[in-house]
N, C-alpha and C positions, 0 to 999 in steps of 0.2 A: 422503528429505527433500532440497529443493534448497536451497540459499542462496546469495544474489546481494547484493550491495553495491549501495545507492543511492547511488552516485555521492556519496558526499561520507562523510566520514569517522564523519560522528557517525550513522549512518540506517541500518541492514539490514534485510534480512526475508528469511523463507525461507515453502517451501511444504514441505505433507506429505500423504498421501492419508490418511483418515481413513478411509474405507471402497470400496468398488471404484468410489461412483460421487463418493463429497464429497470436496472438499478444504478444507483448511484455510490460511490466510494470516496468519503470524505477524509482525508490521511494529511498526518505531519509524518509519516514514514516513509510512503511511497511516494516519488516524484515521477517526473515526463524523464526518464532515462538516468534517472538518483535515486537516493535513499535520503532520511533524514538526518541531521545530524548526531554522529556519533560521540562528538570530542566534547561535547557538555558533559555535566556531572547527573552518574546515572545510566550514561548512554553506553551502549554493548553491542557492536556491530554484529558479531554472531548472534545477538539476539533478537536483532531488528529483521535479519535476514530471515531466521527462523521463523519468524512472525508472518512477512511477508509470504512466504511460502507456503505457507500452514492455515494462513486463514485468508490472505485478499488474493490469493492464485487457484485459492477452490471457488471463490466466484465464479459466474457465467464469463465467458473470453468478449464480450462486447460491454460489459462492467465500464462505467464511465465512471474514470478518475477525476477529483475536484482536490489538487495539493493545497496545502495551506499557502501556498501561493505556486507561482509561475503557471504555465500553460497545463490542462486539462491532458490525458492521456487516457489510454483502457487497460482491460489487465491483460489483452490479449498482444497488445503490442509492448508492454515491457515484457511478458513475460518472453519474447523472441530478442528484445532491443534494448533490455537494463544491462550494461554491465555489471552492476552491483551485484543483480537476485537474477541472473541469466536460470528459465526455468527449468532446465536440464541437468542442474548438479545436486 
């Protein structure tokens, strides 16, 4: 299991292989088509985004998302379907 801090106090996620070829991505920063919250104390949406980008968009694109809550997602479908962290900017 790795775990990395998203740049801001209130946000982490870690990763874990799940079997020899899945992985899994455990996140309060990435959601099914969000981001974490930014408006707590701490929080830095340029820094959240940067994170996102930087470390759970270099994952494999069938990466299974597990949000600190709501419905599961991949990183290949936010990275097409987030408005927040759209993968192209």
């Amino acid at each position: 299991m790795r775990r990395w801090r998203s740049r801001t106090s209130a946000c982490e996620f870690c990763t874990r292989r799940a079997t020899r070829r899945d992985r899994c991505a455990f996140s309060s920063a990435l959601f099914q088509r969000g981001i974490g919250r930014t408006d707590l104390p701490g929080g830095d949406t340029q820094k959240i985004v940067f994170s996102i980008r930087n470390v759970l968009y270099r994952l494999p694109p069938k990466t299974v998302v597990y949000p600190g809550h709501g419905p599961s997602t991949t990183i290949e479908e936010e990275m097409l379907l987030n408005p927040f962290v759209p993968a192209d900017r």
